[in-house]
C-alpha positions, -999 to +999 in steps of 0.1 A: +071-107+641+092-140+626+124-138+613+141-150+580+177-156+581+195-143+547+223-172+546+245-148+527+257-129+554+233-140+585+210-109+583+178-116+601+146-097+585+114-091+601+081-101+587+047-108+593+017-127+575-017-123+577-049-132+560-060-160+536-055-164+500-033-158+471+005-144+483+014-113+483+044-102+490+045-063+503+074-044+501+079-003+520+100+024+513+127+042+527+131+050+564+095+034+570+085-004+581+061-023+569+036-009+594+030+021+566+009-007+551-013-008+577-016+029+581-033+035+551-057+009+554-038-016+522-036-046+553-077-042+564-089-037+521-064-071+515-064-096+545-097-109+537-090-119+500-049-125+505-022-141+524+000-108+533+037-110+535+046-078+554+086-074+558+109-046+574+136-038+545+169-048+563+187-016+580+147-011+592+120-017+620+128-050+632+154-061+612+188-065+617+209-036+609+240-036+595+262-003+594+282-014+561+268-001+533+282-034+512+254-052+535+230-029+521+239-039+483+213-046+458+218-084+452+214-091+490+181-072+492+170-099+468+181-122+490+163-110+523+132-112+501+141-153+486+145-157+525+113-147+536+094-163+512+117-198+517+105-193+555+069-185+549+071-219+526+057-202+493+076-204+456+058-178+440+040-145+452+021-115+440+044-086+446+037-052+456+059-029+464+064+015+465+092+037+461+124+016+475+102-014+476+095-010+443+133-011+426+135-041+451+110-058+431+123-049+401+156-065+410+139-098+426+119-098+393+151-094+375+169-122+395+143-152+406+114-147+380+102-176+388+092-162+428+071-134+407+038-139+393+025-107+393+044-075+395+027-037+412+053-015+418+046+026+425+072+055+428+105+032+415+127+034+393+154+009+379+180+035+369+211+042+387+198+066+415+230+083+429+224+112+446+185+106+454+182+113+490+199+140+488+172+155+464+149+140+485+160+153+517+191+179+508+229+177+502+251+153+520+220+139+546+242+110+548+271+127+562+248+141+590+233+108+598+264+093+606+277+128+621+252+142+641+220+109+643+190+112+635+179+143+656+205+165+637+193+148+604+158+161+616+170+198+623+188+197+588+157+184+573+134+211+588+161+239+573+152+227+542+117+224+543+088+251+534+068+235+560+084+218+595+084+178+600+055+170+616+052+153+645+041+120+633+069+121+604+095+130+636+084+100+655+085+073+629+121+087+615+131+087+652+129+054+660+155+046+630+192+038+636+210+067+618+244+045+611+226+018+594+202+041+571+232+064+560+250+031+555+217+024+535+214+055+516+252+054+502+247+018+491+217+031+477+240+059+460+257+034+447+235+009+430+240+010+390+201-003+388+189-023+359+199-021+321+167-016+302+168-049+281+164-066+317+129-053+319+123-059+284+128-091+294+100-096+319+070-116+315+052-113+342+019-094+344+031-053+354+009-028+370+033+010+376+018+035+393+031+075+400+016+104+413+011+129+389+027+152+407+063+133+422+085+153+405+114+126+415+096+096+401+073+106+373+098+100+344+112+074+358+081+055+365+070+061+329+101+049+313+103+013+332+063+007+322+077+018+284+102-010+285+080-038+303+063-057+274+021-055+280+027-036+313+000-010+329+010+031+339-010+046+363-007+080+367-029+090+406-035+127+402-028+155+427-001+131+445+035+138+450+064+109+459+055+114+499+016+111+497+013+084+466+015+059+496-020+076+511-037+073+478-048+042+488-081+043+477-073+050+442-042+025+445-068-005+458-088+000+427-060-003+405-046-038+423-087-050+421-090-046+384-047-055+377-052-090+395-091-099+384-104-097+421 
């Protein structure tokens, strides 16, 4: 891994490149790194025809991680991103990005236009989301994260669940530092998103996707592409907001025909 320094506050973010071709920036989710890309086989389909830019989302993997939740603000997420491309040397990039990395590249889209030439964004929203992890996971995870770490946030999560964590879910969440994502999740809590004339305002090229069945990001999903002039909706069937990312098959052919490969 290299690091990017976000001059803002001296944040340093983890990233990675690999391959040959047009940028691409690629953006993960929430309590993941950007190894998720490589678990469902988006790095092997890509490296051969792109340049990857693979980052860890500050307050994850191997970035720095702050325990503030004003480090974790929207505006300075942008800024990890400006960082990593300013240290990789490119001015404009591809962007792809799901769930949390996709309201990131809304907001980069939103703030440097100019960095983003073409826009795929699954599972995201640009609407204030206050109160979406604890949907997600249940009612005041945030207060157990910074209570009882991450193996009490794992015992409260399995109460909630029809099915247990598995094992591999346990592991990856495990290896996360509960301060810094509960400092993350009530920044996140806090973020008044994107008023809709900002996306009405984009030019770029825009490719949404959603699984059909991701009850927390359906609407959403289809109210951003309704704003975006001359944007794409996707709609994968039979996949909910956790198992979009594993679609990748079905995701890959979308990218081919969006960019023209």
């Amino acid at each position: 891994m290299e690091y990017a320094v976000n001059a803002a506050d001296g944040t340093q973010i983890a990233y990675t490149v690999t391959g040959s071709g047009p940028p691409l920036l690629m953006v993960h989710g929430s309590f993941l790194t950007h190894t998720i890309w490589r678990t469902f086989g988006y790095v092997k389909a890509l490296r051969g025809s792109r340049q990857l830019i693979l980052v860890d989302n500050r307050g994850h993997g191997r970035s720095e991680k702050p325990h503030s939740p004003d480090a974790y603000a929207m505006g300075t997420i942008v800024g990890d991103l400006t960082a990593v491309l300013d240290a990789v040397g490119t001015k404009t990039v591809d962007y792809l990005g799901y769930s949390f990395g996709a309201r990131a590249g809304l907001a980069l889209t939103a703030a440097a236009p100019e960095r983003v030439r073409s826009l795929a964004v699954g599972g995201g929203s640009h609407g204030a989301q206050a109160g979406a992890f604890d949907r997600l996971f249940f009612p005041g995870c945030a207060d157990v994260l910074e209570q009882a770490g991450m193996d009490g946030f794992l015992e409260a999560w399995n109460e909630h669940r029809i099915f247990p964590v598995d094992a591999g879910t346990r592991t990856v969440f495990s290896a996360n530092d509960a301060q810094a994502l509960a400092a993350y999740i009530r920044a996140c809590d806090a973020d008044p998103g994107l008023p809709d004339e900002v996306l009405q305002g984009f030019t770029q090229p825009s490719l949404f996707y959603v699984g059909s069945q991701d009850g927390t990001r359906l609407d959403d999903t289809r109210a951003a592409a309704a704003l975006v002039p001359n944007s794409e909706l996707h709609v994968i069937r039979g996949f909910d907001h956790s198992t979009t990312m594993a679609a990748s098959a079905d995701v890959l052919e979308l990218l081919e025909r969006f960019w023209g490969n």
